[in-house]
N, CA, C and O atoms as a DFTB+ gen file, in Angstrom:
588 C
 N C O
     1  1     -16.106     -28.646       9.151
     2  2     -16.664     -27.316       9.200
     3  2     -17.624     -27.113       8.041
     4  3     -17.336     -27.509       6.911
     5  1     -18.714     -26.522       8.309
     6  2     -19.605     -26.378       7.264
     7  2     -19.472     -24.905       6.478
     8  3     -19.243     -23.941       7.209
     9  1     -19.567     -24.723       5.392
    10  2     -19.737     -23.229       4.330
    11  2     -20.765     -22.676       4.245
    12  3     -21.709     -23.467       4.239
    13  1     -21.049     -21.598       4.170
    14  2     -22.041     -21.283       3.427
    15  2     -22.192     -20.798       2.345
    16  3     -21.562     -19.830       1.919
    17  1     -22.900     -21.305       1.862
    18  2     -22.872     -21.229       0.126
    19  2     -23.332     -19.935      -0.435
    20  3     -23.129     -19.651      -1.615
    21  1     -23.971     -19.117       0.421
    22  2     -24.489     -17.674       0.357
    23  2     -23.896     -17.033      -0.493
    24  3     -22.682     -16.961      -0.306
    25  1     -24.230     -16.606      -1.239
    26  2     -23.139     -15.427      -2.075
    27  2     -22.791     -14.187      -1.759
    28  3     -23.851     -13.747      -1.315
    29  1     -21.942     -13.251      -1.686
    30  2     -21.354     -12.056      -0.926
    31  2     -21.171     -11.145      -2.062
    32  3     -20.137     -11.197      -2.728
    33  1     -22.250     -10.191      -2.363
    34  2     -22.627     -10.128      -3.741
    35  2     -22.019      -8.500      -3.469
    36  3     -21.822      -7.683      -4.368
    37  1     -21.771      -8.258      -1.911
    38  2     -21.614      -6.643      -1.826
    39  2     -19.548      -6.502      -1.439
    40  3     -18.816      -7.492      -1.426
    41  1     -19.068      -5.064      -1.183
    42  2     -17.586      -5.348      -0.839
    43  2     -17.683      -5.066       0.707
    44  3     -18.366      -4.315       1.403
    45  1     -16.993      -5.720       0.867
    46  2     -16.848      -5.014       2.945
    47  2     -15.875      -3.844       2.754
    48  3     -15.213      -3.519       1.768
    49  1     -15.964      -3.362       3.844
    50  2     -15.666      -1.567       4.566
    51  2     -14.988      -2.108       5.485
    52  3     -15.410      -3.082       6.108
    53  1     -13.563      -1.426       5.756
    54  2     -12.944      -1.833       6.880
    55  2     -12.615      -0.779       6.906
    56  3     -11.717      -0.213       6.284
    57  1     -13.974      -0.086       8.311
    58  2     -13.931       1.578       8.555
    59  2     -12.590       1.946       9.162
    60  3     -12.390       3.160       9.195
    61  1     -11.588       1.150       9.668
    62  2     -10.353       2.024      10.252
    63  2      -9.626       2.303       9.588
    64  3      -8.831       3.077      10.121
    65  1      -9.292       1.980       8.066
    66  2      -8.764       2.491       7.022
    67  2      -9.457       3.002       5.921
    68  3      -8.780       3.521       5.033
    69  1     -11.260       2.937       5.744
    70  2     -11.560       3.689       4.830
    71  2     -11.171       3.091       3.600
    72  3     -10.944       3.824       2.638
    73  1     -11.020       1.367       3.466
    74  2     -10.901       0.899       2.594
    75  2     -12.031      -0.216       2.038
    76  3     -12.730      -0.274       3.049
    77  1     -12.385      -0.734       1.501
    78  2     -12.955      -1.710       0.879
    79  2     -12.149      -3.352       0.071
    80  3     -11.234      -3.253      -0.746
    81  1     -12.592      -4.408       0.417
    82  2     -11.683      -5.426      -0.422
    83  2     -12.234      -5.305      -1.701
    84  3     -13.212      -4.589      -1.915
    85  1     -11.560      -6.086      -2.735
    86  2     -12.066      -5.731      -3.863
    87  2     -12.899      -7.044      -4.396
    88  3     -13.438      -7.082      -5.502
    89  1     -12.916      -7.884      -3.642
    90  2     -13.003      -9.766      -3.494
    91  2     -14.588      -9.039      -3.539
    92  3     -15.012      -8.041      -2.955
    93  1     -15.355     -10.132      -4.634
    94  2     -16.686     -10.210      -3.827
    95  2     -17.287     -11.569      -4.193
    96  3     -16.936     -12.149      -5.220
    97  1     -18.300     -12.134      -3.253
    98  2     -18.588     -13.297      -4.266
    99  2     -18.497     -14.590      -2.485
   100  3     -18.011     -14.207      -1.421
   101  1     -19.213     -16.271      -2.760
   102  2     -18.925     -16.660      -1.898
   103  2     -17.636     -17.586      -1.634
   104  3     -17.057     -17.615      -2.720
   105  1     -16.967     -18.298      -0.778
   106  2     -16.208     -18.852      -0.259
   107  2     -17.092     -20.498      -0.325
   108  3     -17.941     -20.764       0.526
   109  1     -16.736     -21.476      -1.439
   110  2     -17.737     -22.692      -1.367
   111  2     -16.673     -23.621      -0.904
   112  3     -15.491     -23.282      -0.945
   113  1     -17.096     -24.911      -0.417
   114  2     -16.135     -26.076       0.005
   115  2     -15.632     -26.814      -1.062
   116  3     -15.051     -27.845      -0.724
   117  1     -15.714     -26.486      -2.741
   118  2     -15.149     -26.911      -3.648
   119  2     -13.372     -26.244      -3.763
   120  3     -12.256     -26.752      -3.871
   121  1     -13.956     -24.795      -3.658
   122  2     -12.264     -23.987      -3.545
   123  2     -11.789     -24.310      -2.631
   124  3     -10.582     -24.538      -2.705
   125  1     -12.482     -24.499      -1.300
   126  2     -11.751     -24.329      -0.008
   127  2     -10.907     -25.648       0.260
   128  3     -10.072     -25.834       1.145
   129  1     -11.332     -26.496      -0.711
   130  2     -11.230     -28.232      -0.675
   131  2      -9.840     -28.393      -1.563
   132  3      -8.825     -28.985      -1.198
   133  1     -10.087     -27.617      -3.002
   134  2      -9.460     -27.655      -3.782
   135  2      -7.685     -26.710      -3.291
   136  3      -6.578     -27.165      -3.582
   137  1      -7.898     -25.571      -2.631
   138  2      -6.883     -24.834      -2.010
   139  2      -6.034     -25.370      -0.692
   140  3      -4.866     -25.082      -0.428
   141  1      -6.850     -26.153       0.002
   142  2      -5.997     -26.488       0.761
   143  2      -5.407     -28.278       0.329
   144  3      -4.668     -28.912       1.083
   145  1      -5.903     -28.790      -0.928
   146  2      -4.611     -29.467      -1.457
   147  2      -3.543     -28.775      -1.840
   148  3      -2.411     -29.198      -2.073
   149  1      -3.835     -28.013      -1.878
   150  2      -2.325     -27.144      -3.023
   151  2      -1.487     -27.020      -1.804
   152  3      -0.283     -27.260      -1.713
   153  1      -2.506     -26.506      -0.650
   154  2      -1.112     -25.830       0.778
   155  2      -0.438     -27.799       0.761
   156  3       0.459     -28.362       0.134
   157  1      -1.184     -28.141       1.521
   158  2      -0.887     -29.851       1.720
   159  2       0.232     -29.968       1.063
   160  3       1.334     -30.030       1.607
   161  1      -0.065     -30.025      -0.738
   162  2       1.169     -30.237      -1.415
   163  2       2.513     -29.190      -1.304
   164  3       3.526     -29.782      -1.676
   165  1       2.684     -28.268      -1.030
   166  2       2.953     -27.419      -0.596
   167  2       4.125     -27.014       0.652
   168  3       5.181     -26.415       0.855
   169  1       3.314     -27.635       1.137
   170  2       3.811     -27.932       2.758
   171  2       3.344     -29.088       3.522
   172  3       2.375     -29.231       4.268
   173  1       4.170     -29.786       3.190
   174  2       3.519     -31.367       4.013
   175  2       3.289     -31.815       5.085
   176  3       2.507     -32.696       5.443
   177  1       4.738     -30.532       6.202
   178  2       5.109     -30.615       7.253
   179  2       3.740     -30.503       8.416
   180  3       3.729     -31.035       9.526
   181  1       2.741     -29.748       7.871
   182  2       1.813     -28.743       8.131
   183  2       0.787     -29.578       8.888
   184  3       0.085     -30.287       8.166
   185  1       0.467     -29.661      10.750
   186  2      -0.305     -30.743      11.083
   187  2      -2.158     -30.423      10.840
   188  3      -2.877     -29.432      10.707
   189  1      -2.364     -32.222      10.894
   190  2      -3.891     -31.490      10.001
   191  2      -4.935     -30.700      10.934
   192  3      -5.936     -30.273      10.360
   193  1      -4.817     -30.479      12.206
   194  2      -4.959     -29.260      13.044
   195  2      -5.047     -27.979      12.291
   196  3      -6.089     -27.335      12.414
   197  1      -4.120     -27.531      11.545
   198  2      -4.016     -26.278      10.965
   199  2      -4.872     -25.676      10.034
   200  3      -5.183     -24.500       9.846
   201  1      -5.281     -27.032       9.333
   202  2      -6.565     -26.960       8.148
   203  2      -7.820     -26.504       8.503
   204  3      -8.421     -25.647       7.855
   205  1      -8.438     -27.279       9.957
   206  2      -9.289     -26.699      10.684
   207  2      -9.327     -25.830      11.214
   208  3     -10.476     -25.464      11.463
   209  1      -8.416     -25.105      11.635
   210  2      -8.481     -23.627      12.070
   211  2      -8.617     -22.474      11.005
   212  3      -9.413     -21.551      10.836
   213  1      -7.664     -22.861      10.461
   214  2      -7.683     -22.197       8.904
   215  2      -8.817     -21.593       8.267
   216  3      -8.986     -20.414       7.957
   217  1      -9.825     -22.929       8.072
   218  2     -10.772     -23.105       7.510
   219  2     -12.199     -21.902       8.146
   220  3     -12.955     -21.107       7.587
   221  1     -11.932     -22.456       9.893
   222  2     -12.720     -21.464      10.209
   223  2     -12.223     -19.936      10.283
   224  3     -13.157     -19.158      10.087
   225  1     -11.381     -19.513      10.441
   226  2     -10.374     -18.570       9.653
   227  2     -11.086     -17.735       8.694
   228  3     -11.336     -16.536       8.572
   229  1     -11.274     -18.598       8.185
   230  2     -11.420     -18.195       6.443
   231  2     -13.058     -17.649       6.303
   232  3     -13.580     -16.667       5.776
   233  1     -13.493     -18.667       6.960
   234  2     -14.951     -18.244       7.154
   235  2     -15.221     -16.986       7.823
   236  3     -15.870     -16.104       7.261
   237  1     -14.746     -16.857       9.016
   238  2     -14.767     -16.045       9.805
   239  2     -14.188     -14.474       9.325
   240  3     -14.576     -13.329       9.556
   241  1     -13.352     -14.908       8.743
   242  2     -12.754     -13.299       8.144
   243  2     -13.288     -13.031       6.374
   244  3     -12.507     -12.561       5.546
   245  1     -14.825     -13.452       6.014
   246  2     -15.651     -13.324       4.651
   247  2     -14.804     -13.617       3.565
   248  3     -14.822     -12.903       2.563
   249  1     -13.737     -15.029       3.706
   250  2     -12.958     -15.158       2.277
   251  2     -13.953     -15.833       1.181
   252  3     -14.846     -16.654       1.389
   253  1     -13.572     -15.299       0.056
   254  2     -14.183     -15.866      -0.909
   255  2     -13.184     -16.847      -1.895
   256  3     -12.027     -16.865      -1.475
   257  1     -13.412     -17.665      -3.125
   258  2     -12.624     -17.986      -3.521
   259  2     -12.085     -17.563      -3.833
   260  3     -10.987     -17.999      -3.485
   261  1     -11.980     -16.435      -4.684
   262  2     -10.775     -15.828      -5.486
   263  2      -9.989     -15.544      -4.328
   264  3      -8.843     -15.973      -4.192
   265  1     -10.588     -14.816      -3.475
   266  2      -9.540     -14.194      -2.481
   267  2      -8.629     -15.637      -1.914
   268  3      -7.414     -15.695      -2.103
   269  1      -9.315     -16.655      -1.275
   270  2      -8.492     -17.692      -1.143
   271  2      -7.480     -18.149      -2.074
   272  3      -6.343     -18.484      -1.742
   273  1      -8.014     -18.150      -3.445
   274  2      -7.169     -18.654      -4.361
   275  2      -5.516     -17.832      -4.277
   276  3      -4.412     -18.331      -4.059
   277  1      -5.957     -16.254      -4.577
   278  2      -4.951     -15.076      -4.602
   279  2      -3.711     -15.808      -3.019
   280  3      -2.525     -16.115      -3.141
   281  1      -4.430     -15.868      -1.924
   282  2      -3.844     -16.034      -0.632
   283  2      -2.971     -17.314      -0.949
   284  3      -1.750     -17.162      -0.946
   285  1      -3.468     -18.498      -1.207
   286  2      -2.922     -19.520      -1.058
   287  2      -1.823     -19.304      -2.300
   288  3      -0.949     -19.981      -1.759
   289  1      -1.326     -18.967      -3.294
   290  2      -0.725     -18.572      -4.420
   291  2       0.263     -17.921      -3.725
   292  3       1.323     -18.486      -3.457
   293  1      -0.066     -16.366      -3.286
   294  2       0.590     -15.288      -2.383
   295  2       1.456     -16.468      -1.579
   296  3       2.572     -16.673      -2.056
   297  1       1.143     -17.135      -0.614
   298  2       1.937     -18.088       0.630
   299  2       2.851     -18.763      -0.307
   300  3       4.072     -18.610      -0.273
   301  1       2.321     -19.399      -1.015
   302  2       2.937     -20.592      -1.612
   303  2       4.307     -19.745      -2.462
   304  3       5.382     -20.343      -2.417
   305  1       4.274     -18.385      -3.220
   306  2       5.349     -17.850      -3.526
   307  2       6.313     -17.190      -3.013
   308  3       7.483     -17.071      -3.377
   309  1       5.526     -16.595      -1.797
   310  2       6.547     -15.817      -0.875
   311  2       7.340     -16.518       0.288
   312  3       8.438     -16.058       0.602
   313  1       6.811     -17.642       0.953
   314  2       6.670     -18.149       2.182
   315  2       8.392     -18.712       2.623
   316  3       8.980     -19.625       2.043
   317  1       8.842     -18.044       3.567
   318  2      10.312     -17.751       3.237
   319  2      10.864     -18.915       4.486
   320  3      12.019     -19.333       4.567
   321  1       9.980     -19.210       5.194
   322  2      10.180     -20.458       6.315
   323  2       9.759     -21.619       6.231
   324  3       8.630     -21.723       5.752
   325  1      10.245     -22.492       6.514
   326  2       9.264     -23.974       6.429
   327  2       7.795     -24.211       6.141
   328  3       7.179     -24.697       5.192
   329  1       7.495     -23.740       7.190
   330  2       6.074     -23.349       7.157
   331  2       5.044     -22.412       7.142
   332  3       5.381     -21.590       7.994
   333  1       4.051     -22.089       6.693
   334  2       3.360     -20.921       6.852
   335  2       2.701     -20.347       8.061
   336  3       3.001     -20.961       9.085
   337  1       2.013     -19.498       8.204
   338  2       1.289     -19.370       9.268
   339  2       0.112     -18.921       8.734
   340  3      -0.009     -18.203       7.742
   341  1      -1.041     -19.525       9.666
   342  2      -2.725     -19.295       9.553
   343  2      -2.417     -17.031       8.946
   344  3      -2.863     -16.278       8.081
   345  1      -1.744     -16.975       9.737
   346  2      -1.927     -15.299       9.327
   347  2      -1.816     -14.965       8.060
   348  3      -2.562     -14.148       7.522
   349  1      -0.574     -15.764       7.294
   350  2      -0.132     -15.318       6.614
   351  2      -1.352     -15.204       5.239
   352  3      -1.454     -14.298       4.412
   353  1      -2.124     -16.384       5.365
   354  2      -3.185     -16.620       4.535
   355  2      -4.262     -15.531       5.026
   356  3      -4.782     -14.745       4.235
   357  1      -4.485     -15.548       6.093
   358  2      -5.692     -14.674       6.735
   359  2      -5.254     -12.969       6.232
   360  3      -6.228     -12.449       5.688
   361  1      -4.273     -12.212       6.286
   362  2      -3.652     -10.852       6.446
   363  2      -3.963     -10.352       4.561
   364  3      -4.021      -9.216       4.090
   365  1      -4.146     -12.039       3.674
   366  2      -4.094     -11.429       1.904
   367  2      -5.432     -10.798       1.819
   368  3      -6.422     -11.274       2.373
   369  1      -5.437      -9.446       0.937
   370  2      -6.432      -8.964       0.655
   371  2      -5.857      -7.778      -0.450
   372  3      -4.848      -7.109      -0.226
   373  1      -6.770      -7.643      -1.789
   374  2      -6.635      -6.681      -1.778
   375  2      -7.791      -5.531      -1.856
   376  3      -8.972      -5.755      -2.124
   377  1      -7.092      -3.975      -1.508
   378  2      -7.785      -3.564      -0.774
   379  2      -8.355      -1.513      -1.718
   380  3      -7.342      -0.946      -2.128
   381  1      -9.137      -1.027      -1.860
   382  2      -9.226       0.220      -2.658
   383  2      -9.811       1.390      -1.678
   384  3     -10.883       1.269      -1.086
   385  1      -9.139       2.307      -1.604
   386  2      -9.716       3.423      -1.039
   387  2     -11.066       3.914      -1.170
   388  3     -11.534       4.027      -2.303
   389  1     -11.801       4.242      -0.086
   390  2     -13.004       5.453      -0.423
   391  2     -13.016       5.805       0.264
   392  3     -12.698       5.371       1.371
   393  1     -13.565       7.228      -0.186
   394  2     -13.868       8.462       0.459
   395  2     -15.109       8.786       0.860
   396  3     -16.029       8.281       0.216
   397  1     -15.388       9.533       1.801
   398  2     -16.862       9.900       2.390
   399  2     -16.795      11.434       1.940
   400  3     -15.688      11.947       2.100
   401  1     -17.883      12.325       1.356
   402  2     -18.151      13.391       1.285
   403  2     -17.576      14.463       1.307
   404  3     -17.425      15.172       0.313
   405  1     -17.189      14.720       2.409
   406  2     -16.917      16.091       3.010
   407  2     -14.981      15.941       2.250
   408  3     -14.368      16.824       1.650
   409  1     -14.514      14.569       2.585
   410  2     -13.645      14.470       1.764
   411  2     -13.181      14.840       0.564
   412  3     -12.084      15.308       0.262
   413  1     -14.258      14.548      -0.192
   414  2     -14.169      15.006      -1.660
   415  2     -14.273      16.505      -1.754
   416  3     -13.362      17.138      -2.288
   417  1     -15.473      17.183      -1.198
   418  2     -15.324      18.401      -1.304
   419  2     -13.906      19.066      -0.428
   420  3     -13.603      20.219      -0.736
   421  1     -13.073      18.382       0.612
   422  2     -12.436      19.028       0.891
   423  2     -11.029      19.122      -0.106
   424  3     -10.243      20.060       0.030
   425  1     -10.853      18.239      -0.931
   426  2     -10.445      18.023      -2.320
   427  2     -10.138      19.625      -3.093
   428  3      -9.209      20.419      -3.238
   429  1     -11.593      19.472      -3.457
   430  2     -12.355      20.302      -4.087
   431  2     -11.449      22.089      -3.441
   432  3     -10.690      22.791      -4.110
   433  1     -11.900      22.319      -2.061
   434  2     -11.492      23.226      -1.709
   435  2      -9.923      23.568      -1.538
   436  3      -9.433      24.682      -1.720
   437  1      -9.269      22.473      -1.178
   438  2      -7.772      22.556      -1.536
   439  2      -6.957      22.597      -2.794
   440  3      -5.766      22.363      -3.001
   441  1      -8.379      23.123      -3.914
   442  2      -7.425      23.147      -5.622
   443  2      -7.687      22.285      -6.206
   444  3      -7.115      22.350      -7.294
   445  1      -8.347      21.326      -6.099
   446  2      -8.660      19.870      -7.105
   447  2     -10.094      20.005      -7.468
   448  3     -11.020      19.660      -6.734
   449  1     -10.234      20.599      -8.809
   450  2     -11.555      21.265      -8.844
   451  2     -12.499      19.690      -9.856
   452  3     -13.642      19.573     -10.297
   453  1     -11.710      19.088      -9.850
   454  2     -11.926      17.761     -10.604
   455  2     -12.005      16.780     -10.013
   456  3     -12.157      15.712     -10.606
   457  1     -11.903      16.877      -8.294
   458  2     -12.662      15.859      -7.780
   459  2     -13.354      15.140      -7.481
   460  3     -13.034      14.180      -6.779
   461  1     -14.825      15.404      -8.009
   462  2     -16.319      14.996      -8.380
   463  2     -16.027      14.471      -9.603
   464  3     -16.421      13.309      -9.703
   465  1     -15.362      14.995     -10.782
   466  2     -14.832      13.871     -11.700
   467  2     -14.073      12.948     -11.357
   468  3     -14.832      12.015     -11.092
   469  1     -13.183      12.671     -11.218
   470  2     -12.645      11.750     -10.420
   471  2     -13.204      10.724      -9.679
   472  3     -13.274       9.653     -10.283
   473  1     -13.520      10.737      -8.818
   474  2     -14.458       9.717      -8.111
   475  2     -15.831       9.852      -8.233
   476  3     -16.332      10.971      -8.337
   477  1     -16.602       8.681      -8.233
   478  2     -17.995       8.418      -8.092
   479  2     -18.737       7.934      -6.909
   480  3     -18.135       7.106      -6.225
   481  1     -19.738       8.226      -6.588
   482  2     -20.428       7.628      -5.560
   483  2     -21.148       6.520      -5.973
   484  3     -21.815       6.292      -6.982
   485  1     -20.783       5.658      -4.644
   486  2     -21.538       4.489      -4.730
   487  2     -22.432       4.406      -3.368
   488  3     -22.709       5.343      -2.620
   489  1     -22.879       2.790      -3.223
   490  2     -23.180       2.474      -1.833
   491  2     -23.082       1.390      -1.155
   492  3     -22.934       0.499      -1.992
   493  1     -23.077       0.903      -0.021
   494  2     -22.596       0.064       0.432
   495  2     -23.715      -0.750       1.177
   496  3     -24.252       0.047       1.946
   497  1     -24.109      -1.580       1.251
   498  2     -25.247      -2.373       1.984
   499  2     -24.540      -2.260       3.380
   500  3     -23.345      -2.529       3.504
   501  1     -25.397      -1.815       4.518
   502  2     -24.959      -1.617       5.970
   503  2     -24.302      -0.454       6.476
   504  3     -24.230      -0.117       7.658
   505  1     -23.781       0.187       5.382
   506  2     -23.249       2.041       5.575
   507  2     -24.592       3.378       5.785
   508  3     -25.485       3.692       4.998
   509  1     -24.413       3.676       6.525
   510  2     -25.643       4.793       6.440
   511  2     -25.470       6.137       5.619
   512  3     -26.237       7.099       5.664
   513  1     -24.080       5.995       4.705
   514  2     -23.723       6.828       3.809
   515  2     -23.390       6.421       2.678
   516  3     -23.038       5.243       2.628
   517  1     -23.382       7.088       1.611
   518  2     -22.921       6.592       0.077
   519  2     -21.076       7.007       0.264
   520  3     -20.703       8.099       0.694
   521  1     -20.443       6.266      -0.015
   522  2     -19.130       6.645      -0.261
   523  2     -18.573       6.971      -1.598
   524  3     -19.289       7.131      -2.587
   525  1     -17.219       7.070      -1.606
   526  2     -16.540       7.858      -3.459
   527  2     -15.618       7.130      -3.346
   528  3     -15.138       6.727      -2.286
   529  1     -15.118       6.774      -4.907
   530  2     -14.063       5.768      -5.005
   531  2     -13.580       5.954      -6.296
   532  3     -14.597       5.772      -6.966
   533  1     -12.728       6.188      -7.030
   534  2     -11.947       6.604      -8.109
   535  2     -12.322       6.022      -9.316
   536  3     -12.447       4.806      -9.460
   537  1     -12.464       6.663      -9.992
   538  2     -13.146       6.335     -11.226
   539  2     -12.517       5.395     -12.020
   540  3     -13.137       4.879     -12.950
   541  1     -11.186       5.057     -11.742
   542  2     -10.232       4.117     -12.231
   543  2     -10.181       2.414     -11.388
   544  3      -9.731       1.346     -11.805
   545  1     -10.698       2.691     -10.372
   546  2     -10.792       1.582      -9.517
   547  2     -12.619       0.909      -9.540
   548  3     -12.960      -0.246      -9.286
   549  1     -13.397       1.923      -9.876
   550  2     -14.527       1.792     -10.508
   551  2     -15.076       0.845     -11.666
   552  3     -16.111       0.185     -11.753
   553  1     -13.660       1.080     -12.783
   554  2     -13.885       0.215     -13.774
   555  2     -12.524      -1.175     -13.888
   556  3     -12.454      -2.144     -14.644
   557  1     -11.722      -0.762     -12.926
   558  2     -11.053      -1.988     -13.093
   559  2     -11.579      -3.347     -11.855
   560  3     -11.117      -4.474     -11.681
   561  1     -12.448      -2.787     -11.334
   562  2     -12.861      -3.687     -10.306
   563  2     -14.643      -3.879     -10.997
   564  3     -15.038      -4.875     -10.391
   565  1     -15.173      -3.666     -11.419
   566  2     -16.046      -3.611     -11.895
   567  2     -17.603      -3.098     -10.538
   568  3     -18.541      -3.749     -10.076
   569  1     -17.226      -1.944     -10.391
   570  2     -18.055      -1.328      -9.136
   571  2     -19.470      -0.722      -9.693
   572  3     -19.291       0.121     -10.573
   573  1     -20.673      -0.945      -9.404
   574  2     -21.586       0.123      -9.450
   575  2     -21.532       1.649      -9.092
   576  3     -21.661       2.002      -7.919
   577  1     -21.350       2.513     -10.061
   578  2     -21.864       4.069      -8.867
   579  2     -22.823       4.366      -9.603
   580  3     -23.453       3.731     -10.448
   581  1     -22.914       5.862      -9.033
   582  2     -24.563       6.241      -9.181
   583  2     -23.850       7.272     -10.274
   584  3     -22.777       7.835     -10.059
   585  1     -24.371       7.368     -11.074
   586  2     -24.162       8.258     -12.702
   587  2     -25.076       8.796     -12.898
   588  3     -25.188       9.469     -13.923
């Protein structure tokens, strides 16, 4: 399977929860090479079928390394059966709330007069809106907003 070496310089939006991953960055065949020795060692049982699916998996659902790294770590500590499953690697993410607009002001109108402090607007490459995201998740993820 081939990579692309592209870099994923923005976060994805996964509009049915109004969340964002916090992963950004690309997915190269050095990590992807390097991570699935670790499963291998790991789990030996594991036929080499699984690697290839995996792999496109991985591609397919915008993993990057870290995020792979985090996943394969995650499996390898929790993994309570023989073997793992493609999901279990595919399902790791982690993930930060934002808010759209009317949200914040509805904040605002329910008593939280510090909700514009609180969150900042940013933007998202492919959103036709700027979204808000907590000013604490702002700097521990290291996010652009507009100031």
């Amino acid at each position: 399977m081939k990579l692309s070496e592209q870099s994923v310089s923005t976060f994805q939006l996964k509009e049915c929860n109004n969340e964002i991953s916090t992963y950004k960055g690309p997915l190269t065949g050095r990590a992807l090479f390097r991570e699935i020795a670790k499963i291998q060692a790991a789990f030996s049982a594991l036929p080499k079928e699984f690697y290839d699916i995996l792999s496109s998996r991985l591609a397919d659902n915008g993993f990057t390394d870290e995020r792979l790294k985090d996943a394969v770590n995650n499996v390898i500590d929790t993994c309570l059966y023989p073997t793992p499953t493609i999901a279990q690697f595919i399902s790791f993410d982690k993930r930060i709330k934002v808010h759209k607009y009317p949200e914040i002001v509805k904040m605002v109108e329910d008593g939280d007069p510090n909700a514009f402090n609180r969150y900042k607007r940013i933007e998202l490459p492919g959103l036709p809106e700027a979204v808000w995201i907590h000013v604490n998740d702002i700097a521990k993820f290291n996010i652009k907003s507009h100031e």
